[in-house]
N, C-alpha and C positions, 0 to 999 in steps of 0.2 A: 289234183293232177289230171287224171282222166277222165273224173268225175262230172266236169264243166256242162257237157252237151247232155247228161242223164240229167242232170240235176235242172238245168235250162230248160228243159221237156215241160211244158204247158200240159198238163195231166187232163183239163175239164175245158179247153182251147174252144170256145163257142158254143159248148154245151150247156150250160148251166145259165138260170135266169134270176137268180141270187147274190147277192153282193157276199164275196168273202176277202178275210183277210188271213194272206198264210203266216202263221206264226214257226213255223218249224221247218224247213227242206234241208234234209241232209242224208248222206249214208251213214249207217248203221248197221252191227250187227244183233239181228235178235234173240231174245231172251227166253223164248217162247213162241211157237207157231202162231202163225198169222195169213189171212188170204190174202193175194197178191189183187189188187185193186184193178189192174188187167187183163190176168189170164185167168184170173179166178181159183188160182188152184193155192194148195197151201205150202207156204214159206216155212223151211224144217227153220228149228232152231241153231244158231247158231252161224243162219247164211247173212249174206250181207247183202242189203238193200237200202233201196231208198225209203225214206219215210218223211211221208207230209203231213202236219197237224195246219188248221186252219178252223178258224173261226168264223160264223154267218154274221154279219154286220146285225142282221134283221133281228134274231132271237136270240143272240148268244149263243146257239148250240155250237160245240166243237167236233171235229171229226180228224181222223188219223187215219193214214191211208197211204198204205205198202207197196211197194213193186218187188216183187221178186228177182233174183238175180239175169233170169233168162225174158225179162221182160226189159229190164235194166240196158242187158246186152244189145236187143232189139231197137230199144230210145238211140243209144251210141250211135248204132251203125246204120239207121233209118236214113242220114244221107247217101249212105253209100248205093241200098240195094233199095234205093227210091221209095222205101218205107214199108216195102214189100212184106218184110216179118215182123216189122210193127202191128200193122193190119190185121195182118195171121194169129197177133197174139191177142186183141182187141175181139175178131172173132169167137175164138176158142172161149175167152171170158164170156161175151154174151152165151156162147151155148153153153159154156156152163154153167152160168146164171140161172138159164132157164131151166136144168136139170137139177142144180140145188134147188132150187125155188119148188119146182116139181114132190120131191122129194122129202126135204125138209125145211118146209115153208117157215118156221122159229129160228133156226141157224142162222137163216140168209138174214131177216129181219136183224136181228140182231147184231149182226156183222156189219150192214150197213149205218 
């Protein structure tokens, strides 16, 4: 229903130099915490996002990868307020990429 333009959201849109194929885009709610692929922070159980699984054409690995609700919210309305808190939330995740990373360099690995 409202789903259309979160779900439409090109997640990796010219960034990526790998051939992938996505196997999965849908909302969900989950089962267990997860990082939000965006803002970086973590997804309580039981909220509802988006989730992409996609496979690498090149090596077969698979990866699965979250948006959390307030990231979700941000995709929607990126037309309206010219993407402005999409951005905001794209930065937040790089800083705190870089503060997990800092931090605890095995988490982040492994999450990715």
């Amino acid at each position: 229903m409202f789903d259309g333009p979160i779900l439409d959201y090109e997640l990796w849109a010219g960034e990526r130099d790998v051939d992938v194929r996505v196997i999965e885009n849908r909302m969900k709610v989950t089962r267990k915490p997860h990082l939000c692929c965006v803002c970086f922070e973590e997804i309580a159980t039981g909220a509802r996002c988006r989730v992409q699984s996609e496979v690498n054409r090149d090596d077969n690995r698979t990866g699965t990868f979250y948006v959390c609700p307030q990231c979700c919210e941000a995709i929607r309305t990126r037309k309206d307020d010219g993407g402005g808190e999409l951005q905001r939330r794209w930065e937040l995740g790089y800083a705190n990429s870089l503060q997990a990373t800092a931090s605890q360099p095995d988490r982040v690995r492994a999450r990715q």
